[in-house]
C-alpha angles and dihedrals in degrees: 000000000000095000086055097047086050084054104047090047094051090047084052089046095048085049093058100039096083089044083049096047085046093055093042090051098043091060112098116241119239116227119175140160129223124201084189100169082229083148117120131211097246131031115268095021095103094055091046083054099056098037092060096043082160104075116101092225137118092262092054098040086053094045088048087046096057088044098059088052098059084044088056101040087046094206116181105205105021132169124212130212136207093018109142115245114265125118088207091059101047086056096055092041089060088034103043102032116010096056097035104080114246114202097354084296114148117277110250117204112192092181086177117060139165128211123171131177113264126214083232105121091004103139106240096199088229141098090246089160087054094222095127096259141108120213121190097152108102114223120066141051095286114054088050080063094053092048121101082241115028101255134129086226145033094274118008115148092012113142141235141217126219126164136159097236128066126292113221086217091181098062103042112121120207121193094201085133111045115117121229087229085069102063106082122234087028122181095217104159087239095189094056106051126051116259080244094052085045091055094056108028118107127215098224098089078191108357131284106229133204105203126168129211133193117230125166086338095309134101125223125197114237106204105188133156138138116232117213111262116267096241143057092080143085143267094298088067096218090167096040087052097037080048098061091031093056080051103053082046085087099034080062101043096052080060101058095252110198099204093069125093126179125226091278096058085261107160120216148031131267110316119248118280100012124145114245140159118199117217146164136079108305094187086215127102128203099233116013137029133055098304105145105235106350095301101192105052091083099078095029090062100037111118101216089056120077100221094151082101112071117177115235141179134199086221091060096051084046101048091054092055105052087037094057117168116096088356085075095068096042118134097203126075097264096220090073094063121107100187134070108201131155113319096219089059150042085336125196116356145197090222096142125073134182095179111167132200121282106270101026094115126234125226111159135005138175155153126233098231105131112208099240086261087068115093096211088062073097087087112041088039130173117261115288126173082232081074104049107102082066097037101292096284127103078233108359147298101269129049127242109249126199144178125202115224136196102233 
């Protein structure tokens, strides 16, 4: 009888797995981006925070706080921006934070991640500032300037990568190395930099990442990056101009662009037909702000990219009318910003993108934004000098943004 029973129960099991494979594949696939401020202000100091979660401090509050909103959002591939570089502290904040609930808030277990050096705080050798001085001495303002990416140390505000589903670690591509000369058409301010400086400086002001992930049997390319903000410069605009060139990076790169070359010598661009979702904070919004020549764009109107879907949140369109200032002459819809930066200017801005491949269909997107009613505005907050020591925000200034795709 109880072999029987075995065998009637495995017969029973082998009927429900391909219900059950059917179900699994059907259900869309979140994928989201996080610009979290979870940057500190000396090198070390992020892993010593979320090693110790237990410590009542500002540090802590704000790394519970960002935790609690990907627990909330559930994403199942996110990137994270502005996470300083250290392998050791991507894996306690997913250890220590991400899968201990916070707020009641579900557990989330990303047991695949991805972190890569950035070229943030990496000494460049050059006057890149052009202020006739060289600074090699990590640390202060200026030798950020002088780094091939503007940080005080090797890796601040550099990104990582967790998802639920495989990494294909072996063929990810980073494009840490690739020197902003080498894209044609550039739009390297010649005048400001030396011919030598010219000849060395990158265009990733982090890195830009191609990494693939499995799903379903299926990879998916993840494109993120995180363009240097368009500001912070001179006339010559060098930010405004790295910052459009670091987007059309991927523009490019969807269309099998052969310039470009990874950090292994590796030639191309993605190949056809490949499935792909671009992410990251693109400090650049379509309508507003200090983009040079309507950055953006170029991935918004490029045919191989689905931009019909924008993510939007009440609390965003709220939260621009009670702020006023700059957000008042605005020229976008409001709810579609995902970043809350000063009223006086530039004002609430669209800065953060998940834009999938043409044909990678869209069921779902949003922006965690809670309108003030909301008791979870807690979270995303309004800026407040209690906050200062982590940028001024209970999270960060900007919102974590998704789309759900059918896979």
């Amino acid at each position: 009888m109880r072999r029987l029973l075995t065998a009637a129960a495995l017969a029973s099991a082998l009927l429900l797995t391909p219900a059950a494979a059917a179900q699994a594949h059907d259900r869309p696939v979140r994928f989201a981006t996080y610009n979290l401020s979870l940057n500190r202000p000396a090198e070390g100091l992020l892993r010593e925070h979320l090693a110790n979660p237990d410590v009542d401090d500002v540090f802590r509050r704000q790394a519970h706080n960002v935790a609690e909103v990907i627990q909330r959002a559930r994403p199942d591939v996110v990137l994270l921006n502005e996470f300083d570089y250290d392998p050791e502290a991507a894996r306690l904040f997913e250890r220590n934070f991400l899968a201990v609930s916070q707020n009641g808030a579900p557990a989330q277990r990303y047991p695949y991640r991805y972190v890569a050096p950035s070229n943030t705080g990496i000494a460049s050798g050059f006057d890149l500032n052009n202020n006739g001085v060289i600074d090699t001495t990590p640390g202060d303002q200026a030798y950020g300037d002088d780094s091939y990416g503007f940080g005080l140390f090797p890796g601040q505000y550099g990104m990582v990568v967790y998802s639920k589903y495989p990494i294909d670690l072996k063929s990810v591509r980073t494009f840490q190395l690739f020197k902003w000369k080498d894209m044609p058409g550039n739009l390297i301010p010649a005048d400001f930099y030396s011919p030598a400086a010219r000849d060395v400086l990158r265009l990733s002001s982090k890195s830009h990442w191609d990494v693939p992930v499995r799903i379903h049997g299926r990879t998916v390319h993840f494109l993120v990056s995180h363009p240097t903000p368009p500001t912070f410069d001179g006339p010559e605009d060098r930010n405004g101009r790295r910052n459009h060139d670091e987007i059309r990076f991927w523009s490019d790169y969807v269309k099998s662009a052969r310039y470009i070359y990874d950090d292994r010598g590796h030639r191309g661009g993605l190949k056809p037909g490949q499935a792909f979702v671009i992410a990251g904070d693109q400090n650049a919004d379509p309508n507003d702000g200090d983009s040079y020549d309507s950055a953006v764009h170029q991935l918004l109107d490029n045919r191989l990219i689905n931009s019909r879907t924008t993510p939007s949140s009440a609390g965003a369109a709220e939260a621009a009318t009670l702020q006023g200032g700059a957000n008042a002459t605005h020229k976008g819809n409001p709810k579609y910003d995902t970043a809350d930066f000063a009223d006086t200017a530039p004002g609430n801005l669209r800065a953060d993108y998940v834009l999938p491949r043409v044909g990678l269909r869209v069921k779902g997107s949003g922006v965690f934004w809670p309108v003030q009613a909301d008791p979870l505005s807690r979270l995303s907050g309004v800026y407040d000098p209690v906050w200062a020591p982590v940028n001024g925000f209970p999270t960060s200034d900007h919102r974590l943004v998704w789309l759900d795709l059918s896979v």
